[in-house]
C-alpha positions as CSV (number, residue, x, y, z in Angstrom):
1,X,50.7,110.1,159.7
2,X,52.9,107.4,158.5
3,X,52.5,106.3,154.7
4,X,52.2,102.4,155.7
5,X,49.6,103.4,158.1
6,X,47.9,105.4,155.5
7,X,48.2,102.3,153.2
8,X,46.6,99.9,155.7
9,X,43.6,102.5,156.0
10,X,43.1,102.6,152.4
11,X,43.2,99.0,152.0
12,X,41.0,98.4,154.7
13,X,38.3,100.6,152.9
14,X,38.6,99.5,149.6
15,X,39.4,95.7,150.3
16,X,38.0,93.9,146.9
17,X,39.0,96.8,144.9
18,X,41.6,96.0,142.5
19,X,45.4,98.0,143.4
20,X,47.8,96.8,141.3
21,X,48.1,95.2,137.8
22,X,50.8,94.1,136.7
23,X,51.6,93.8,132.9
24,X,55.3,92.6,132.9
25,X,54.3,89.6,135.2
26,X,50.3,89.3,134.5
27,X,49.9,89.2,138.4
28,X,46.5,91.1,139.7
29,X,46.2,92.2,143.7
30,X,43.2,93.6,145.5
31,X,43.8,95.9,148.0
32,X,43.1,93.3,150.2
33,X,45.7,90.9,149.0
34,X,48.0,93.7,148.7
35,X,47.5,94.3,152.8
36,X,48.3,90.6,153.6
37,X,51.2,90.2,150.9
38,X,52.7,93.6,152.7
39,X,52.0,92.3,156.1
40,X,53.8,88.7,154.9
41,X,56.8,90.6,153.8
42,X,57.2,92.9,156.6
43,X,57.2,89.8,159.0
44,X,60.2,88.2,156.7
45,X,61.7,91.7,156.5
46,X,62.1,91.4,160.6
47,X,64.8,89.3,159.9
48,X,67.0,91.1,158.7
49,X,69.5,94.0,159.9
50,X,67.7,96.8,161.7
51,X,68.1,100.3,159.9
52,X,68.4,100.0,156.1
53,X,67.4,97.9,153.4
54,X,68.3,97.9,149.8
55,X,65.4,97.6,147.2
56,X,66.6,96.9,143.2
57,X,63.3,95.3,141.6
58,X,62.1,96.6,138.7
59,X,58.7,99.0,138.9
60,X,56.2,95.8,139.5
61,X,53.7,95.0,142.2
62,X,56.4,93.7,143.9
63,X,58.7,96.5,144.5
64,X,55.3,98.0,145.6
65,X,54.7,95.2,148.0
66,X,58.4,95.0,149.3
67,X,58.6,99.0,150.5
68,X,55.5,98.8,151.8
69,X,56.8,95.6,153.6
70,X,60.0,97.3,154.5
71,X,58.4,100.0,156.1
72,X,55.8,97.6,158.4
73,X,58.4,96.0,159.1
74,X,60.8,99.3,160.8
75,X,63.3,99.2,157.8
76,X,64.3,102.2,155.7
77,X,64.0,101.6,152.1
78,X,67.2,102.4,150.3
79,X,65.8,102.7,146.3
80,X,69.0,101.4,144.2
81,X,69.4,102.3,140.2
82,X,69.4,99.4,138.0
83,X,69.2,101.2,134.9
84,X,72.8,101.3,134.4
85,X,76.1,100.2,136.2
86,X,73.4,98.2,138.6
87,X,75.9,96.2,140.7
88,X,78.2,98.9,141.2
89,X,75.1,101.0,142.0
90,X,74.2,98.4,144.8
91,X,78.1,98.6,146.3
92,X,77.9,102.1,146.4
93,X,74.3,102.3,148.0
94,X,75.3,100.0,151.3
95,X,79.1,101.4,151.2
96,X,77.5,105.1,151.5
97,X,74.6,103.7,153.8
98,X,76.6,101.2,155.9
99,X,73.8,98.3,155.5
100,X,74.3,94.8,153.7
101,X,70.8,93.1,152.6
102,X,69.4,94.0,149.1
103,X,65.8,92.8,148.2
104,X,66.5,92.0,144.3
105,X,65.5,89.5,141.5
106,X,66.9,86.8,140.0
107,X,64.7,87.5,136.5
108,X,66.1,91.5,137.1
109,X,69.4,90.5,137.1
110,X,70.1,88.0,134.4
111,X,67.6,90.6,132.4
112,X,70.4,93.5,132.9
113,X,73.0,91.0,133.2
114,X,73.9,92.5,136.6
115,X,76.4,89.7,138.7
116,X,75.8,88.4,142.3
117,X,76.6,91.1,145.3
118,X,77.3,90.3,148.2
119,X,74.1,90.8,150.4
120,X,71.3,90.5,147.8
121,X,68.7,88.1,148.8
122,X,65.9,87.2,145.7
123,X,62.4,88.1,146.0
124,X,61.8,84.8,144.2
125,X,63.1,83.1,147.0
126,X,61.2,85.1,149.8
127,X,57.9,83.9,148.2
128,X,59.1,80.3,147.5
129,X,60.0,80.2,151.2
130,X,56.6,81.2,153.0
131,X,54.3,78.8,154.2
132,X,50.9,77.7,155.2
133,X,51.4,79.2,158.7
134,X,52.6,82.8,157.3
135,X,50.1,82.9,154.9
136,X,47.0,82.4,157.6
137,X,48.7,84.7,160.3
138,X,48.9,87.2,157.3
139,X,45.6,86.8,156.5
140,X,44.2,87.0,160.1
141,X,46.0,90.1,160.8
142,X,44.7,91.7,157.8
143,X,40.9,91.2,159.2
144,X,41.8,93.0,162.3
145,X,40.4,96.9,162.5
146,X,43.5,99.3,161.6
147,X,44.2,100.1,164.6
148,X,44.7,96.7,165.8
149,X,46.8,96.0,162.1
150,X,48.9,98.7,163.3
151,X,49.9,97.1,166.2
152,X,51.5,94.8,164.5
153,X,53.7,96.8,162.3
154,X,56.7,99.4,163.1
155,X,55.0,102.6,164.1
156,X,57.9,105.8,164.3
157,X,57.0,109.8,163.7
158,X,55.9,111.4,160.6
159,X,59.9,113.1,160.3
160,X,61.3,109.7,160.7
161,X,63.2,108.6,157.1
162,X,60.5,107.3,154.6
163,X,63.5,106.6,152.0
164,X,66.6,106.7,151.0
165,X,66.5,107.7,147.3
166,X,70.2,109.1,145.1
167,X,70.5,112.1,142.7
168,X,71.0,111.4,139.2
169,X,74.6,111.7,139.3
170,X,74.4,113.1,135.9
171,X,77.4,115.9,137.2
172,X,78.7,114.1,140.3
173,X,78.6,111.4,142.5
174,X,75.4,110.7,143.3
175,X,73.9,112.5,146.7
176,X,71.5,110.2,149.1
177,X,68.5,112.2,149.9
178,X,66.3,111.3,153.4
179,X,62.9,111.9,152.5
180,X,60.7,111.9,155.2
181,X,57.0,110.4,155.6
182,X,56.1,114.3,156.3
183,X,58.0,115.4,153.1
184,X,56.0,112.6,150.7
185,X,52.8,113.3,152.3
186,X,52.6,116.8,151.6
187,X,53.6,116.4,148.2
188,X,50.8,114.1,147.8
189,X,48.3,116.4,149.5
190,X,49.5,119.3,147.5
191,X,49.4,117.4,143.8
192,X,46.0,116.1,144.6
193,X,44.6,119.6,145.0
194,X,46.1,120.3,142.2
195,X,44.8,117.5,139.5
196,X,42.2,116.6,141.7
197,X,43.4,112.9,142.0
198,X,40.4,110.5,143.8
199,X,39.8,106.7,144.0
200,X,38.5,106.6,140.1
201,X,41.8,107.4,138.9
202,X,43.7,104.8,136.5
203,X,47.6,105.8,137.0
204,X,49.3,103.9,134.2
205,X,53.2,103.4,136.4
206,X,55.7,103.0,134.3
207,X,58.4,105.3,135.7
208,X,61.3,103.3,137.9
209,X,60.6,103.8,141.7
210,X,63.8,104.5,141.8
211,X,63.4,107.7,140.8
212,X,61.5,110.3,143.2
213,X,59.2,111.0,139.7
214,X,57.9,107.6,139.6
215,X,57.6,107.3,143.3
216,X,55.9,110.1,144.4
217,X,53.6,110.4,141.4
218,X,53.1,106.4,139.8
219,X,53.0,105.0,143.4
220,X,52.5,107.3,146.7
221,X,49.9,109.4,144.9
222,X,47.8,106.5,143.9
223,X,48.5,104.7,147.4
224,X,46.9,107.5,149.3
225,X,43.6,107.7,147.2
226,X,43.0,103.9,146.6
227,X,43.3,104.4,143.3
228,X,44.3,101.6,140.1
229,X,48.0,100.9,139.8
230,X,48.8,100.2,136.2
231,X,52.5,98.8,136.4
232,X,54.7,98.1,133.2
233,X,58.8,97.7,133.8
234,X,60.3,99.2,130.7
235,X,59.2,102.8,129.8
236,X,61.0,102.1,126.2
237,X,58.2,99.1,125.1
238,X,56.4,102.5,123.2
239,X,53.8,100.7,121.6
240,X,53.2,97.8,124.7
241,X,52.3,101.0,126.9
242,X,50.0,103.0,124.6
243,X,48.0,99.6,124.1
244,X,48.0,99.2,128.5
245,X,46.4,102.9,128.2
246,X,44.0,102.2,125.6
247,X,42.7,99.1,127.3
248,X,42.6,99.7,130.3
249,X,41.7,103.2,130.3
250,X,44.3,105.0,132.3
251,X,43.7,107.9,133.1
252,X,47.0,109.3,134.3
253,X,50.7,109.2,132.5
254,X,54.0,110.9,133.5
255,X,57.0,110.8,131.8
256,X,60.0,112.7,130.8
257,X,59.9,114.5,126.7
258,X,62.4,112.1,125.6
259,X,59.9,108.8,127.1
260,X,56.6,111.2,125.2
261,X,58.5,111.2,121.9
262,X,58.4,107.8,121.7
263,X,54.4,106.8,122.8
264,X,53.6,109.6,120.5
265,X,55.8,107.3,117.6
266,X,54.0,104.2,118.7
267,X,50.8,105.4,119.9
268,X,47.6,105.2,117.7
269,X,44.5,108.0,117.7
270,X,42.5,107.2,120.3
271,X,45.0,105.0,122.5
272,X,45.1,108.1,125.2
273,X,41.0,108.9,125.3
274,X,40.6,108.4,129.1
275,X,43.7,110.6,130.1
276,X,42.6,113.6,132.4
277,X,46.3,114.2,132.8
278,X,49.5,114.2,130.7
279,X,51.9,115.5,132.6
280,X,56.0,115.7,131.9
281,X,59.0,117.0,133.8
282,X,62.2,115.8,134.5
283,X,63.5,117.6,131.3
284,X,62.3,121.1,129.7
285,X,59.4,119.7,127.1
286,X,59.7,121.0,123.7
287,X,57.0,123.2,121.9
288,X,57.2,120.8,119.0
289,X,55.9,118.0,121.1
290,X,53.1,119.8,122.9
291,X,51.7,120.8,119.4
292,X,52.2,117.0,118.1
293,X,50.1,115.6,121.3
294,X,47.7,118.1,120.8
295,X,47.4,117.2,117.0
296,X,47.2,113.3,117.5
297,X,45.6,113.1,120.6
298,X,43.5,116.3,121.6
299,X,45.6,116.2,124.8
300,X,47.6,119.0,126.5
301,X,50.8,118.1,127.9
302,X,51.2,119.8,131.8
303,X,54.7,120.3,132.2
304,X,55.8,120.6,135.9
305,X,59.3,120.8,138.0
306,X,60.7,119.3,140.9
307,X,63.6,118.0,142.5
308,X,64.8,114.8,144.1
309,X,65.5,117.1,147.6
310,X,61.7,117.9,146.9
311,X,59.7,114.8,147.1
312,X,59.7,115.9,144.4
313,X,57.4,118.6,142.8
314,X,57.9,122.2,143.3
315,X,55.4,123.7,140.4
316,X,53.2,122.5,138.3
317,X,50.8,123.6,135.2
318,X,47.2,122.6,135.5
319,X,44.3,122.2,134.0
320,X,42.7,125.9,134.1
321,X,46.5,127.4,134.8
322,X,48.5,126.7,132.1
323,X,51.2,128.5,130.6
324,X,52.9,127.2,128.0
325,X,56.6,127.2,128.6
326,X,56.8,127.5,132.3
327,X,57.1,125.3,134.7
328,X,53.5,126.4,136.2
329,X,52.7,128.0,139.3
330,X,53.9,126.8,142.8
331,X,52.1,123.9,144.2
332,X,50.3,124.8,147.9
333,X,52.4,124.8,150.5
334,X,55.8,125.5,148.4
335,X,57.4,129.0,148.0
336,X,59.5,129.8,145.7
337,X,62.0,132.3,146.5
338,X,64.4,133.5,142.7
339,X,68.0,135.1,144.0
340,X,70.4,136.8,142.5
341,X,73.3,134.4,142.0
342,X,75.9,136.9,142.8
343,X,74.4,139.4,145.5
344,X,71.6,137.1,146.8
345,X,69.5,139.5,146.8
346,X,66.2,138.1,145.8
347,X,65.2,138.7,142.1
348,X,62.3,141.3,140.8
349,X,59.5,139.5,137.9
350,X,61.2,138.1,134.7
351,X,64.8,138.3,136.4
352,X,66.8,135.2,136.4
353,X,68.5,134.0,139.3
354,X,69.1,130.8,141.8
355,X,65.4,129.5,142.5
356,X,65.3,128.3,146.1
357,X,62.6,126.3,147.5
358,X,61.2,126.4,151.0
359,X,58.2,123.9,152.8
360,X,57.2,120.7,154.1
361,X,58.1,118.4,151.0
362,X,62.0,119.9,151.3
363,X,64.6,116.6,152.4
364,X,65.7,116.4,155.9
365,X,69.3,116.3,154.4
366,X,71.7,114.2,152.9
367,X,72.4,111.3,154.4
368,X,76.2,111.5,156.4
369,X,76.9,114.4,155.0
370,X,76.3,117.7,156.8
371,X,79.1,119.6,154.4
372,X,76.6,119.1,151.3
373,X,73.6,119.6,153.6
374,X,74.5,123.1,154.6
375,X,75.6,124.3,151.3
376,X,72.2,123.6,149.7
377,X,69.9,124.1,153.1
378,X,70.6,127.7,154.4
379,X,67.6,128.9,156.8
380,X,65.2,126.6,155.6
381,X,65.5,127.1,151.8
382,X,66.4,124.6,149.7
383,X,69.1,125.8,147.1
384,X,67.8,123.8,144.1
385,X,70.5,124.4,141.6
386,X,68.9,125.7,139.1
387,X,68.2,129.1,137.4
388,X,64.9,130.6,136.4
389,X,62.5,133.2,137.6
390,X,59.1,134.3,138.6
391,X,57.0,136.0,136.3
392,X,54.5,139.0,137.4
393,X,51.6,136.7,137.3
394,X,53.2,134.0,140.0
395,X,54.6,131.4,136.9
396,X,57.8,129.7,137.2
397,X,60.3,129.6,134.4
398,X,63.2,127.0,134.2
399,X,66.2,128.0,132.3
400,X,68.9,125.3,133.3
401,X,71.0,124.0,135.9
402,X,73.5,126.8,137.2
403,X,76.4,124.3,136.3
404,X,74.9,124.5,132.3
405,X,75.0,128.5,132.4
406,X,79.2,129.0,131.1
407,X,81.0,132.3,131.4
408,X,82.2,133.6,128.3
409,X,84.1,136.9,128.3
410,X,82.4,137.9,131.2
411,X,78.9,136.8,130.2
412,X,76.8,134.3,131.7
413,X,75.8,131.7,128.3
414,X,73.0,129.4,129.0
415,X,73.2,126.1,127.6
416,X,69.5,124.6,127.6
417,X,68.4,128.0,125.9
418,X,70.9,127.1,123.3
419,X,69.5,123.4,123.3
420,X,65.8,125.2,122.8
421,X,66.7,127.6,120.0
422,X,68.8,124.7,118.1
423,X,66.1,121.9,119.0
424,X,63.3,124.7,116.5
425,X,65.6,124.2,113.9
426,X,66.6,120.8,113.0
427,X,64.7,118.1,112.2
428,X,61.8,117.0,114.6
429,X,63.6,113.2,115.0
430,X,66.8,114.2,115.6
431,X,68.2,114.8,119.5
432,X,70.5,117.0,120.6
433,X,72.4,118.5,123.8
434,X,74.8,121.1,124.1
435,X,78.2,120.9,126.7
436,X,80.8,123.2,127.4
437,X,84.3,121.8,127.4
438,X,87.5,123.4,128.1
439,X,89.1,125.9,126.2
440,X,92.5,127.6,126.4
441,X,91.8,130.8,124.9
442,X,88.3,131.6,126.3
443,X,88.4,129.4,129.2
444,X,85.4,127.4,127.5
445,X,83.9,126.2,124.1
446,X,80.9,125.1,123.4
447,X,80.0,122.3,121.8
448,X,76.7,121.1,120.0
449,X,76.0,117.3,119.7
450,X,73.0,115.9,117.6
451,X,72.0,112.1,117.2
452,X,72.5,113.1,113.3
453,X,75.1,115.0,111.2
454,X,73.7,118.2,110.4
455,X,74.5,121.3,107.9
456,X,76.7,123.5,110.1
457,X,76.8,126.9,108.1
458,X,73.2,126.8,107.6
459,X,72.5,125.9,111.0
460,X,75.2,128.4,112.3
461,X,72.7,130.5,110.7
462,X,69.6,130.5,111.7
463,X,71.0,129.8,115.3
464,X,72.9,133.5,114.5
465,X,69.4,134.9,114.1
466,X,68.2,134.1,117.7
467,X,71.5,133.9,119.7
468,X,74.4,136.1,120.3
469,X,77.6,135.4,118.6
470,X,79.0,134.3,121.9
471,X,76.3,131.6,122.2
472,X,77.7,130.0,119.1
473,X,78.4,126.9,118.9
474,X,82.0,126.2,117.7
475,X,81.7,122.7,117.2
476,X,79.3,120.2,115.9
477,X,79.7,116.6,117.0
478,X,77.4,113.1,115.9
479,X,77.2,111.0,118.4
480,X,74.1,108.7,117.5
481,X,72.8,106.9,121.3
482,X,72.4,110.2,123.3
483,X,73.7,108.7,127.2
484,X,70.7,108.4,129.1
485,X,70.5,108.6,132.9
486,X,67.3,105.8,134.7
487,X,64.9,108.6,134.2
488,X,65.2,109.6,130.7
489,X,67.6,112.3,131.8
490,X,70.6,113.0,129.6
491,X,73.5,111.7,131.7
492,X,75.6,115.4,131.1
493,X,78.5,114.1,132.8
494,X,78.5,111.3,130.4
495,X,78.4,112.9,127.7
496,X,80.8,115.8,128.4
497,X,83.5,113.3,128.9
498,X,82.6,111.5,125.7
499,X,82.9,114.5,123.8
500,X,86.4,115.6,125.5
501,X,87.7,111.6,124.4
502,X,86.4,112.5,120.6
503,X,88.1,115.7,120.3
504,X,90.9,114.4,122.1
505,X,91.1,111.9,119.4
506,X,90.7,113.7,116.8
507,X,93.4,116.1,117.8
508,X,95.6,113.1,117.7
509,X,94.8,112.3,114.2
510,X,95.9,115.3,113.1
């Protein structure tokens, strides 16, 4: 199956139903006007180069509209960032892809105050252009049977290249990822029979579809089922999305912890009533805010894992399997494989090591380059990265990216546990993240930064009482605006180089 096609069936069978409501432009679409606006595009789409197409539209009805367009129409969406560094974002997507046309808005860019590339054509002006004629053809098509509709649009094979989406970049220059049709379509199938997801769901989108969380979950998921499609464009308007989930009684929410903190700040009792599911990822979720959404709101936070190279989720807590902590239990279809990051051996229950990844959601590779592909796809397992292990009862614990463990003396020092243990004792509104910079004695130092100044030696303290000496922090750094990556991800690149310029600086002071 192809996930146009499966669009075009769904909208077939739920025609009047409402899809998609959008609250950033106040624009409602049936599944039925959803199928001829898709159908519209694709046929404008045509026009362009063959191959890939750039998308950079905020998460709206239309960027739902234009990918599904792109695909009917036998282009490759290519999903471009615009959180940050947007136009150099868009350079680097059709320089790494080798394409030209990007399908962006005017309103988008004079919002991020993103200037003119070469290539980008306005949605604005796509819709202006259409006429009478395009509009009835559209419309005509639309009442065909689906397998007549599909006649009409591109057809291909389930491995064909569904999207082009990038990593975070948040430790390198960013990787593009070929996800197939196959690879979203079993993550669909196996998330639904995990939650359960039908037609009566409410999924409140406000994740960017740039990023595989939001696309998978706030748009591919709902797609398939024929469910509601809330849509809002900025995930930071706290209080505007708590009211959206109040009113119009949404059922589902995914975010990352740092996006949580701030609808639990904004939110009201009772604004998250109708949710079946709260479910995080993208960053380890803290104890402290579990208990607070469990205290305001009588709701359990499901925190799950997944990877960009996954489609993206790999495990998941659920309702009736939860464990606190973890990262849940493998979702059908995936296995999970924990090896030892020296030997390779593979790793006994509670031992950490590599977690590799093996099934039908895994990428087909990165896209023009095979060196990268090999080194993180050996015999079908997808090297993920990360650390963490199995426990004897099938649960999967995260403990950090391999690049935030650091050897000290000999020892392997994880950063994120140092993050956990330090986020318990300061103060529940202040942020922090720890990096490892380099140091001529031990080779590296580690270095705590918090969004406030804190009291070191009683800090130093209590950290003393859960951590080896070696764990230590040796510095403490303020820096208040924590660098944030699209997603809600700290940017660790970012932030490792900001710290190297400020004690850089201040060596020169003295």
């Amino acid at each position: 199956m192809l996930l146009h096609h499966r669009f075009i069936q769904i909208a077939k069978q739920h025609g009047e139903k409402m899809a998609i409501e959008d609250f950033t432009t106040n624009r409602k679409l049936t599944y039925s006007r959803s199928l001829i606006a898709s159908i519209l595009l694709a046929s404008i789409l045509k026009k362009y180069d063959h191959g890939f197409i750039g998308i950079m539209l905020p998460t709206s009805a239309g960027c739902i509209l234009a990918k599904i367009g792109a695909l009917m129409s036998g282009r490759t969406p290519v999903m471009i960032n615009y959180s940050t560094g947007a136009d150099q974002n868009a350079m680097y997507a059709q320089k790494k892809c080798g394409f030209r046309t990007i399908i962006t808005s005017k309103a988008l860019l004079e919002k991020i105050e993103c200037p003119y590339v070469d290539g980008m054509v306005y949605i604005e002006d796509i819709m202006e252009s259409i006429n009478a004629l395009q509009k009835v053809r559209a419309a005509l098509i639309s009442k065909l049977p689906v397998a007549m509709i599909k006649t009409f649009v591109h057809g291909g094979k389930e491995n064909n290249i569904a999207v082009i989406l990038f990593t975070s970049g948040s430790e390198k220059d960013p990787k593009a990822v070929q996800l197939s049709h196959k690879n979203i379509l079993a993550n669909v199938a196996s998330c639904s029979e995990c939650f359960e997801f039908n037609s009566d769901d409410v999924f409140l989108s406000t994740l960017p579809y740039f990023h595989v969380f939001g696309l998978t979950v706030n748009f591919w998921i709902p797609i398939y089922h024929g469910a509601r499609i809330l849509t809002y464009a900025n995930p930071l308007e706290y209080r505007k999305i708590c009211e959206i989930a109040r009113d119009h009684q949404a059922t589902l929410l995914v975010g990352t912890p740092a996006f949580y903190w701030g609808y639990l700040r904004r939110s009201e009792k009772g604004d998250f009533d109708a949710l079946r599911v709260a479910l995080v990822g993208a960053d380890k979720c803290p104890e402290s805010l579990r208990e607070a959404y469990k205290e305001k709101h009588g709701q359990t936070l499901f925190e799950g894992y997944g990877a960009t190279e996954c489609s993206p989720v790999i495990s998941t807590n659920i309702p009736g399997s939860n464990r606190p902590g973890s990262v849940g239990k493998p979702i059908p279809g995936v296995q999970v494989r924990i090896e030892h990051y020296e030997t390779g051996e593979e790793c006994g229950p509670g031992e950490d090591g590599r977690i590799l990844v093996k099934g039908d959601n895994v990428m087909l590779g990165y896209y023009d380059d095979f060196e990268q592909t090999s080194l993180h796809i050996r015999q079908g397992w997808y090297d993920t990265g990360d650390m963490g292990n199995l426990d004897e009862d099938g649960y999967l614990w995260h403990v950090g990216r391999v690049k935030r463990f650091v050897k000290i003396g000999g020892e392997m020092v994880s950063l994120v546990k140092i993050e956990s243990v330090l986020e318990r004792i300061i103060p529940e509104d202040v942020q922090c993240c720890v990096v490892e910079v380099p140091d001529s004695t031990k080779g590296a130092r580690i270095v705590a930064v918090t969004t406030e100044k804190l009291e070191r030696k009683p800090v130093l303290k209590q950290l003393a009482e859960q951590l080896p000496k070696i764990a230590l922090p040796k510095e403490f750094l303020v820096i208040e605006d924590l660098p944030k990556m699209g997603s809600g991800k700290i940017d660790f690149r970012s932030l490792t180089e900001t710290v190297k310029e400020m004690r850089a600086e201040e060596k020169n002071k003295k």
